[in-house]
N, C-alpha and C positions, 0 to 999 in steps of 0.2 A: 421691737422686742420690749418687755415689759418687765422691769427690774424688779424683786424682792429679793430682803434679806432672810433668810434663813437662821433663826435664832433657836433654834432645836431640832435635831439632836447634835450636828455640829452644826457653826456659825459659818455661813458660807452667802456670797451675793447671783444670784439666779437668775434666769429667767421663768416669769410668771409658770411657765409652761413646766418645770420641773415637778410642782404640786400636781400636777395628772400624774405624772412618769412614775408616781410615789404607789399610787392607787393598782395602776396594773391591770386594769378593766381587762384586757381581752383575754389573760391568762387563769381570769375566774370561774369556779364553779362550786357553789357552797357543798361542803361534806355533806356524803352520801347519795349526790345529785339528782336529789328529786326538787331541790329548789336553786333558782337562780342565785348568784351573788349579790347585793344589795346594798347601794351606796348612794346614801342621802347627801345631798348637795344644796344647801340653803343661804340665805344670807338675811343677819339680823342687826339692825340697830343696836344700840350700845344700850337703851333700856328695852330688849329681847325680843322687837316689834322685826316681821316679816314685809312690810310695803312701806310706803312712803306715798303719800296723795293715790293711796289706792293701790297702787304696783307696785312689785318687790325691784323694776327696772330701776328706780329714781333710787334706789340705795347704793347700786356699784358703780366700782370704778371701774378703770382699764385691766386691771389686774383679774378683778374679779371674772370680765366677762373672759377675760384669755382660761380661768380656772371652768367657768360653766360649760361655755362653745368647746371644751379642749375634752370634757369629759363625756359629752354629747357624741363625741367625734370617735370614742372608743368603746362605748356602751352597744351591746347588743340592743336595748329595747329604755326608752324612756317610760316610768310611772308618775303618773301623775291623777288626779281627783278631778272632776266638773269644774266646781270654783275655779279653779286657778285657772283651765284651759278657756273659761270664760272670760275673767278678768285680763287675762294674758295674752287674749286672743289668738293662741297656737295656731302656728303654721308647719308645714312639713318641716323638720328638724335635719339641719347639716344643709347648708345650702350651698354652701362657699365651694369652688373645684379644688383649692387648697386640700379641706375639710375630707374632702371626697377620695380626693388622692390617697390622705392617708390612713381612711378605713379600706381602700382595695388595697393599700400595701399589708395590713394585718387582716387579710383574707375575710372582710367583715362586708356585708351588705352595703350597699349607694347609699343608705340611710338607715338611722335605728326608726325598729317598730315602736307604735306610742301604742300603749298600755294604760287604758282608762278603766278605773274602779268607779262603778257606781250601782248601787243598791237598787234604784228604782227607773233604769235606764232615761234616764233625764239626762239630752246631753244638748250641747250647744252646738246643734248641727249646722246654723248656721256662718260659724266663725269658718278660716282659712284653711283651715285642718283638713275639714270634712269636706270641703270643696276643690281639692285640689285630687285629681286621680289618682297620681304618682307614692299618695303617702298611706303606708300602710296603717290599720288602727287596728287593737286586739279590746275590745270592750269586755271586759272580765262584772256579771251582775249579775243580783240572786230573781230579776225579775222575769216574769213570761210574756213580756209586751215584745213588739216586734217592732223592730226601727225600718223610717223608712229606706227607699233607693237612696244610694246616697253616690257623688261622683268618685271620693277616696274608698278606696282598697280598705272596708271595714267588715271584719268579721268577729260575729258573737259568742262568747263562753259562760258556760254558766256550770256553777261547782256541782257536785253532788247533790240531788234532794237531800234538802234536812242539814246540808252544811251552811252553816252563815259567816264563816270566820275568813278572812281574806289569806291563811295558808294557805288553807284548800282551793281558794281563787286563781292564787300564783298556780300551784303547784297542775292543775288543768289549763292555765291560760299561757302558758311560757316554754313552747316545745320549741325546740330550738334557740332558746334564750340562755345565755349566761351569764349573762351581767345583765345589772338594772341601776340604772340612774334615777333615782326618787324628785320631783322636782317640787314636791308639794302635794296637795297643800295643809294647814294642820290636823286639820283631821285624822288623813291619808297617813301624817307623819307621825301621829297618838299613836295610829293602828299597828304601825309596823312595831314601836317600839311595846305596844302592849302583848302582841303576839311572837317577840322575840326574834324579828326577820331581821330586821338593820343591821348590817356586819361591818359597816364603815360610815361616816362624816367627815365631811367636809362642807367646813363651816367659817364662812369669812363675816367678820364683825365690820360695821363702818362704823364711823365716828362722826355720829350724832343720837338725838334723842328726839324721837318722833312727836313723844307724846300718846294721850289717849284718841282713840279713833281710828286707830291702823291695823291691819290684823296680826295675831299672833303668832310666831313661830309653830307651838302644837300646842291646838286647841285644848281646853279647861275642861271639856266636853267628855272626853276620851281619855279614863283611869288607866294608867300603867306604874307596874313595878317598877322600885329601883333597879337602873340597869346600869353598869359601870364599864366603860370604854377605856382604854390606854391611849397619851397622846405618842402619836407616832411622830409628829411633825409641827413644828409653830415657825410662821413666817409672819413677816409685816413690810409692808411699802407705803408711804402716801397717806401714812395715819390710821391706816385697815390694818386687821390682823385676819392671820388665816390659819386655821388649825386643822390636823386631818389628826383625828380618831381611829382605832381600830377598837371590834368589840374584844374581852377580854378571852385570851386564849387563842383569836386567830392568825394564821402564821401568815405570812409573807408571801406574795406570786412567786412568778419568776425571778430570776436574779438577774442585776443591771447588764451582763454580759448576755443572757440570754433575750433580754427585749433589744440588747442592740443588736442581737446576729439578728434576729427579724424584722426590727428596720431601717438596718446598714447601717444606723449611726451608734458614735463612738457613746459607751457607757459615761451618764453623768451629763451629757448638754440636753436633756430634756426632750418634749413631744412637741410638735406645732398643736395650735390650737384650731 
Protein backbone atom coordinates (compact mmCIF):
# COMPACT_ATOMS: atom_id res chain seq x y z
CA UNK A 1 0.00 0.00 0.00
CA UNK A 2 0.92 3.36 -0.87
CA UNK A 3 0.40 6.11 1.88
CA UNK A 4 -0.91 9.78 1.13
CA UNK A 5 -1.99 12.46 3.20
CA UNK A 6 -5.06 13.86 2.52
CA UNK A 7 -4.94 17.64 3.09
CA UNK A 8 -8.46 18.63 1.50
CA UNK A 9 -11.27 18.64 2.15
CA UNK A 10 -10.78 16.76 5.52
CA UNK A 11 -7.24 15.90 6.73
CA UNK A 12 -7.07 12.36 6.71
CA UNK A 13 -3.90 9.51 6.00
CA UNK A 14 -4.83 7.02 2.94
CA UNK A 15 -4.14 4.82 0.63
CA UNK A 16 -2.87 5.98 -2.76
CA UNK A 17 -5.84 4.22 -4.02
CA UNK A 18 -8.56 6.35 -2.34
CA UNK A 19 -7.83 9.42 -5.22
CA UNK A 20 -9.47 6.92 -7.87
CA UNK A 21 -12.37 6.06 -5.31
CA UNK A 22 -12.93 10.05 -5.46
CA UNK A 23 -13.39 10.05 -9.19
CA UNK A 24 -16.07 7.22 -9.51
CA UNK A 25 -15.38 6.17 -13.19
CA UNK A 26 -17.78 3.43 -13.64
CA UNK A 27 -20.74 5.48 -12.34
CA UNK A 28 -20.22 8.19 -15.08
CA UNK A 29 -22.07 9.53 -17.95
CA UNK A 30 -21.94 13.12 -18.99
CA UNK A 31 -25.63 14.95 -18.91
CA UNK A 32 -27.80 14.37 -21.59
CA UNK A 33 -25.68 11.14 -22.85
CA UNK A 34 -24.57 11.73 -25.99
CA UNK A 35 -20.99 12.11 -24.70
CA UNK A 36 -18.77 10.17 -22.43
CA UNK A 37 -17.60 11.38 -19.00
CA UNK A 38 -14.09 12.81 -19.30
CA UNK A 39 -11.25 12.70 -17.04
CA UNK A 40 -7.82 13.89 -17.61
CA UNK A 41 -5.20 12.27 -15.84
CA UNK A 42 -1.55 13.96 -16.11
CA UNK A 43 1.37 14.54 -14.39
CA UNK A 44 3.56 17.82 -14.36
CA UNK A 45 6.91 19.07 -12.99
CA UNK A 46 6.82 21.79 -10.64
CA UNK A 47 7.79 24.25 -13.70
CA UNK A 48 4.54 22.82 -15.76
CA UNK A 49 6.67 20.43 -18.03
CA UNK A 50 4.80 16.77 -18.94
CA UNK A 51 8.15 14.37 -19.61
CA UNK A 52 11.39 14.06 -18.19
CA UNK A 53 14.41 12.78 -20.71
CA UNK A 54 11.44 12.53 -23.16
CA UNK A 55 8.78 10.48 -21.10
CA UNK A 56 6.24 11.55 -18.64
CA UNK A 57 7.42 7.85 -16.93
CA UNK A 58 10.66 9.40 -15.34
CA UNK A 59 8.37 12.05 -13.38
CA UNK A 60 6.36 9.49 -10.96
CA UNK A 61 6.47 8.06 -8.18
CA UNK A 62 4.74 5.11 -6.39
CA UNK A 63 1.82 6.89 -5.65
CA UNK A 64 1.47 8.33 -8.80
CA UNK A 65 1.44 5.18 -10.82
CA UNK A 66 -1.11 3.49 -7.98
CA UNK A 67 -3.45 6.93 -9.07
CA UNK A 68 -2.72 6.11 -13.20
CA UNK A 69 -2.88 2.09 -13.28
CA UNK A 70 -5.98 2.61 -10.67
CA UNK A 71 -7.86 4.89 -13.05
CA UNK A 72 -7.11 2.72 -16.09
CA UNK A 73 -8.64 -0.15 -14.31
CA UNK A 74 -12.15 1.67 -14.05
CA UNK A 75 -12.40 3.74 -17.26
CA UNK A 76 -14.40 2.36 -19.97
CA UNK A 77 -12.07 3.49 -22.84
CA UNK A 78 -8.51 5.36 -22.62
CA UNK A 79 -7.89 8.72 -24.96
CA UNK A 80 -5.04 9.39 -26.00
CA UNK A 81 -3.13 11.32 -29.31
CA UNK A 82 -0.25 9.70 -31.82
CA UNK A 83 2.59 11.44 -29.90
CA UNK A 84 2.29 10.04 -26.75
CA UNK A 85 1.31 6.44 -27.98
CA UNK A 86 4.59 6.82 -29.85
CA UNK A 87 6.67 8.13 -27.30
CA UNK A 88 5.09 5.76 -24.73
CA UNK A 89 5.06 2.95 -26.66
CA UNK A 90 1.36 1.69 -25.70
CA UNK A 91 0.72 -1.55 -25.05
CA UNK A 92 -2.64 -3.23 -24.35
CA UNK A 93 -3.81 -1.35 -20.99
CA UNK A 94 -4.76 -3.31 -17.51
CA UNK A 95 -2.56 -6.09 -17.75
CA UNK A 96 -2.18 -7.17 -14.14
CA UNK A 97 -5.08 -10.22 -13.01
CA UNK A 98 -5.36 -8.01 -9.92
CA UNK A 99 -6.31 -5.18 -12.30
CA UNK A 100 -8.69 -7.47 -14.23
CA UNK A 101 -10.38 -8.91 -11.29
CA UNK A 102 -11.54 -5.71 -10.38
CA UNK A 103 -13.09 -4.43 -13.77
CA UNK A 104 -15.13 -7.88 -13.92
CA UNK A 105 -16.32 -7.04 -10.36
CA UNK A 106 -17.75 -3.51 -11.70
CA UNK A 107 -19.21 -5.45 -14.59
CA UNK A 108 -16.69 -3.58 -17.13
CA UNK A 109 -14.83 -5.29 -20.04
CA UNK A 110 -11.11 -7.59 -19.50
CA UNK A 111 -9.77 -4.20 -20.60
CA UNK A 112 -10.57 -0.46 -21.57
CA UNK A 113 -10.88 0.28 -25.42
CA UNK A 114 -7.92 2.85 -26.55
CA UNK A 115 -9.39 5.78 -28.39
CA UNK A 116 -6.86 7.28 -30.67
CA UNK A 117 -7.57 10.87 -32.32
CA UNK A 118 -5.81 11.74 -35.13
CA UNK A 119 -6.59 14.03 -38.06
CA UNK A 120 -4.49 12.41 -40.87
CA UNK A 121 -4.50 8.71 -39.63
CA UNK A 122 -0.79 8.69 -39.13
CA UNK A 123 -0.30 6.08 -36.53
CA UNK A 124 2.46 4.07 -34.94
CA UNK A 125 1.32 0.83 -36.05
CA UNK A 126 4.28 -0.45 -35.25
CA UNK A 127 4.52 -0.07 -31.39
CA UNK A 128 2.84 -3.00 -28.94
CA UNK A 129 -0.62 -1.68 -29.14
CA UNK A 130 -1.31 -2.46 -32.68
CA UNK A 131 0.43 -5.80 -32.54
CA UNK A 132 -1.10 -7.37 -29.86
CA UNK A 133 -4.72 -9.17 -30.95
CA UNK A 134 -6.39 -8.98 -27.76
CA UNK A 135 -6.31 -4.98 -27.59
CA UNK A 136 -9.13 -3.22 -28.85
CA UNK A 137 -8.39 0.28 -30.66
CA UNK A 138 -11.27 2.85 -31.80
CA UNK A 139 -9.25 5.25 -34.25
CA UNK A 140 -11.57 8.34 -34.18
CA UNK A 141 -10.07 10.87 -37.89
CA UNK A 142 -11.38 13.26 -40.21
CA UNK A 143 -9.05 11.32 -42.97
CA UNK A 144 -10.15 8.83 -45.96
CA UNK A 145 -6.99 6.76 -46.07
CA UNK A 146 -7.30 3.27 -45.15
CA UNK A 147 -5.08 1.68 -42.56
CA UNK A 148 -3.57 -1.39 -43.12
CA UNK A 149 -4.24 -5.24 -41.53
CA UNK A 150 -3.36 -4.82 -38.50
CA UNK A 151 -3.12 -8.02 -35.69
CA UNK A 152 -5.11 -5.68 -32.73
CA UNK A 153 -8.74 -5.49 -32.75
CA UNK A 154 -8.74 -1.85 -34.54
CA UNK A 155 -11.73 -0.34 -36.03
CA UNK A 156 -12.25 3.14 -37.94
CA UNK A 157 -14.52 6.27 -37.20
CA UNK A 158 -14.84 9.05 -38.76
CA UNK A 159 -17.22 12.15 -37.80
CA UNK A 160 -19.79 13.62 -40.05
CA UNK A 161 -18.75 15.25 -43.47
CA UNK A 162 -17.75 18.81 -42.90
CA UNK A 163 -17.31 18.17 -39.03
CA UNK A 164 -13.67 18.79 -37.89
CA UNK A 165 -14.21 19.41 -34.10
CA UNK A 166 -13.24 16.29 -31.81
CA UNK A 167 -17.16 16.56 -30.14
CA UNK A 168 -18.36 15.22 -33.03
CA UNK A 169 -15.50 12.64 -32.89
CA UNK A 170 -16.37 11.41 -29.30
CA UNK A 171 -19.80 11.70 -29.79
CA UNK A 172 -19.72 8.96 -33.17
CA UNK A 173 -16.67 7.10 -31.86
CA UNK A 174 -17.76 6.11 -28.14
CA UNK A 175 -20.95 3.76 -28.27
CA UNK A 176 -20.84 1.96 -25.43
CA UNK A 177 -18.39 4.21 -23.56
CA UNK A 178 -18.88 6.08 -20.34
CA UNK A 179 -16.01 7.08 -18.95
CA UNK A 180 -12.73 8.22 -20.72
CA UNK A 181 -9.39 8.52 -19.18
CA UNK A 182 -7.54 11.30 -21.31
CA UNK A 183 -3.91 10.38 -21.06
CA UNK A 184 -2.40 12.94 -23.35
CA UNK A 185 -0.98 14.43 -24.97
CA UNK A 186 -0.92 18.48 -25.27
CA UNK A 187 -2.44 18.92 -27.98
CA UNK A 188 -5.34 16.29 -27.29
CA UNK A 189 -5.50 18.14 -23.80
CA UNK A 190 -5.70 21.99 -25.57
CA UNK A 191 -8.65 20.39 -27.62
CA UNK A 192 -10.73 19.03 -24.85
CA UNK A 193 -10.29 22.01 -22.84
CA UNK A 194 -11.13 24.41 -25.86
CA UNK A 195 -14.12 22.42 -26.79
CA UNK A 196 -15.53 22.30 -23.22
CA UNK A 197 -15.25 18.13 -22.86
CA UNK A 198 -12.86 17.84 -19.60
CA UNK A 199 -15.39 17.21 -16.58
CA UNK A 200 -12.62 16.26 -14.19
CA UNK A 201 -8.47 16.36 -13.43
CA UNK A 202 -6.29 14.66 -11.95
CA UNK A 203 -3.37 16.20 -11.65
CA UNK A 204 -0.14 14.97 -9.62
CA UNK A 205 2.70 17.59 -9.45
CA UNK A 206 6.54 16.05 -8.62
CA UNK A 207 9.00 18.02 -7.25
CA UNK A 208 11.55 19.01 -9.61
CA UNK A 209 12.23 21.44 -12.41
CA UNK A 210 12.97 19.90 -15.83
CA UNK A 211 13.87 22.72 -17.50
CA UNK A 212 13.67 23.74 -21.18
CA UNK A 213 13.51 20.80 -23.74
CA UNK A 214 10.69 18.70 -22.32
CA UNK A 215 7.25 18.73 -23.48
CA UNK A 216 4.49 20.74 -22.16
CA UNK A 217 1.54 19.82 -20.31
CA UNK A 218 -1.02 21.62 -23.18
CA UNK A 219 0.50 22.61 -25.94
CA UNK A 220 0.80 26.87 -26.86
CA UNK A 221 -0.55 25.66 -30.26
CA UNK A 222 -4.17 25.14 -29.21
CA UNK A 223 -6.19 28.57 -28.06
CA UNK A 224 -8.78 27.83 -25.33
CA UNK A 225 -11.10 29.97 -23.07
CA UNK A 226 -10.90 30.56 -19.54
CA UNK A 227 -12.25 27.53 -17.97
CA UNK A 228 -12.59 27.36 -14.16
CA UNK A 229 -12.64 23.77 -12.13
CA UNK A 230 -13.42 23.33 -8.27
CA UNK A 231 -10.83 21.53 -6.14
CA UNK A 232 -12.59 18.65 -4.99
CA UNK A 233 -9.42 16.94 -3.42
CA UNK A 234 -5.67 17.83 -2.43
CA UNK A 235 -3.27 15.08 -1.35
CA UNK A 236 0.51 14.83 -0.96
CA UNK A 237 3.08 12.06 0.02
CA UNK A 238 6.94 11.93 -0.76
CA UNK A 239 7.11 15.55 -1.89
CA UNK A 240 4.31 15.08 -4.74
CA UNK A 241 1.03 16.66 -4.65
CA UNK A 242 -2.11 15.48 -6.15
CA UNK A 243 -5.11 17.38 -6.92
CA UNK A 244 -8.44 16.25 -8.28
CA UNK A 245 -10.53 18.92 -9.91
CA UNK A 246 -14.20 18.89 -10.80
CA UNK A 247 -15.47 21.31 -13.84
CA UNK A 248 -17.73 23.86 -12.17
CA UNK A 249 -21.22 22.85 -11.50
CA UNK A 250 -20.66 18.98 -11.71
CA UNK A 251 -22.11 17.01 -9.15
CA UNK A 252 -20.82 13.93 -7.58
CA UNK A 253 -21.21 9.86 -8.76
CA UNK A 254 -22.53 7.63 -6.64
CA UNK A 255 -22.30 7.84 -2.94
CA UNK A 256 -19.50 5.91 -0.90
CA UNK A 257 -22.15 3.35 0.24
CA UNK A 258 -23.24 2.69 -2.90
CA UNK A 259 -19.62 1.87 -4.64
CA UNK A 260 -19.17 -0.14 -1.71
CA UNK A 261 -22.42 -2.42 -2.13
CA UNK A 262 -20.85 -3.01 -5.72
CA UNK A 263 -17.68 -3.98 -4.60
CA UNK A 264 -18.30 -5.45 -1.22
CA UNK A 265 -15.98 -3.31 0.53
CA UNK A 266 -16.64 -1.16 3.31
CA UNK A 267 -17.19 2.72 2.40
CA UNK A 268 -13.84 4.92 2.86
CA UNK A 269 -10.82 2.14 2.50
CA UNK A 270 -10.52 2.82 -1.25
CA UNK A 271 -10.01 0.89 -4.93
CA UNK A 272 -7.10 -1.50 -5.64
CA UNK A 273 -5.16 -0.23 -8.29
Amino acid sequence: MTRVKRLFPEPAELDASAIVAAVDLPSRRRAGGELPHVVACWIASADGRSTLAGRSSGLGNAADRTVFRGLRAEADAILVGTGTLAIERYRRPVRSPEQRARRAALGLAEAPAVLVVTRELSLPVEIPLFQDPAAEVRVLTWSDAELPRLPAQVSVTRPPPGSRDLRSALAVGSAGIRSIVCEGGPTLLGLLLAEDLLDELVVTVAPVFVGAGERPVIADSVAHPLRRFQLAAMYAGDGYVFAHYRRDGLTTGSSAAARSARSGRPPGTGRSG
